[in-house]
N, C-alpha and C positions, 0 to 999 in steps of 0.2 A: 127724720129731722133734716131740717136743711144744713148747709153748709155756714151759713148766719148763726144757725144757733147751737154747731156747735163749735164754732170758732171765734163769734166773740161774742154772744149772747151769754154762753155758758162763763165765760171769763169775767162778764160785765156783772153776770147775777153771784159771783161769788167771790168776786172784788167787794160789791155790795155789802154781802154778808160777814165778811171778815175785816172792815176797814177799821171797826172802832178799836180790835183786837190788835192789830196790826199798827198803830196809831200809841197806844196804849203799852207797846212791848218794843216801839223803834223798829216795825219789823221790813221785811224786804219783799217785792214784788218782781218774779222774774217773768213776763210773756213771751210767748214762742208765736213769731209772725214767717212770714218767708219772701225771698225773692222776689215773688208774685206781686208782693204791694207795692214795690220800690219800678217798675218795670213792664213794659207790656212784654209778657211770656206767653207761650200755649197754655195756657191754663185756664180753667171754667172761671166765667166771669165773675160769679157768686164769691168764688172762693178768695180771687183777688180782692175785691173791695171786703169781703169779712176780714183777711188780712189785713187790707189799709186800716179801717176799723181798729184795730188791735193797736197798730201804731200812733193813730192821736190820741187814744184812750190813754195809754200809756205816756204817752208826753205832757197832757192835760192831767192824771194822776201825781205825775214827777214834778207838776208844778206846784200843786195844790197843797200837794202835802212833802214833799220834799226835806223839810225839816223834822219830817217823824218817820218818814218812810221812802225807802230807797226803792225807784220802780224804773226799770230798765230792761229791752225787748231783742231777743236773740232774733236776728234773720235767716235763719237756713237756704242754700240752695237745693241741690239736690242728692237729696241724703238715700239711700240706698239701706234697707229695713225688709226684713223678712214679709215677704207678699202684700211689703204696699204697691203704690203704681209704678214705680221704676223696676221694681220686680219685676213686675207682670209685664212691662213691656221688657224686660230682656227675657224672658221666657218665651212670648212671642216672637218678638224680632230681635237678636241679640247686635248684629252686623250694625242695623240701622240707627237702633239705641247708643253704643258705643259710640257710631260717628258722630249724632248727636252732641253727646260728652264731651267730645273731640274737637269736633267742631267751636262748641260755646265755653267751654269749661276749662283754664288756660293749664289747671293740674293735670288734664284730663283724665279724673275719677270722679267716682261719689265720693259724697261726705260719710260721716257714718254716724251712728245715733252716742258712740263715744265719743265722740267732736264735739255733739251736740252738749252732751250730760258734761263736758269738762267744762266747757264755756260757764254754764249755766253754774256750777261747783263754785268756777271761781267768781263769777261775778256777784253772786250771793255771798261770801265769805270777806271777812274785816279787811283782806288784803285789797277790796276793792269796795272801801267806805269813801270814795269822793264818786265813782262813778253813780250817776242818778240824769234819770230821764236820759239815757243813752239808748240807741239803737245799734247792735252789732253786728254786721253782715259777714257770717259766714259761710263763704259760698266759692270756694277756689278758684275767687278771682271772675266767677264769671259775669258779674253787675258792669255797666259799663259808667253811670252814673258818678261822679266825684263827691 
């Protein structure tokens, strides 16, 4: 599978599938995009624009349907997860990765995938029933973009 499908082909086919449900119950949409769309980064080109992807889809849904359905897209930087790529480059080159971080990243850390799943907790939940068609960059500061 490429990177298109499974980063917003799979989200697009099962937004699809769930919209009438979702419509039907007032329900909430939350997407996970990253960095990558917001940004030129080292990153496979594929992967950025399946990112972008994510983010109009989601702002085009927020609009649409907005009145039934709350749909709103987390950005990750770089999050740090057992033997994904930032693993794997600090397994390889730990020196170089760190500077990396350091360099771009004004926390200088990873994020972590409980950053991620709190975000995602609370922007699903009643305490955050005006937020819609939002995009949230979490990424410790390293976007330069306003």
């Amino acid at each position: 599978m490429s990177s298109l499908d499974i980063n917003f082909i799979s989200a697009y086919e099962t937004t699809r599938l769930f919209i009438n449900d979702l419509v039907k119950n007032n329900g909430n949409i939350v997407f996970v995009s990253s960095i990558a769309s917001l940004e030129i980064l080292p990153a496979p080109i594929e992967y950025s624009i399946s990112k972008t992807a994510i983010n109009t889809f989601s702002k085009i849904l927020s609009n649409k349907y907005g009145s039934e359905v709350r749909v709103n897209t987390v950005i990750p930087g770089n999050i740090l997860v057992d033997k994904n790529n930032w693993w794997k480059k600090l397994e390889k080159n730990k020196k170089e990765t760190m500077s990396y971080i350091k360099k771009n990243v004004p926390q200088n850390k990873f994020g972590s995938s409980d950053d991620i799943a709190n975000l995602v907790k609370f922007i699903s939940s009643e305490k955050a029933k005006f937020i819609n068609g939002a995009s949230i960059v979490i990424d410790g500061g390293q976007t330069k973009r306003l």
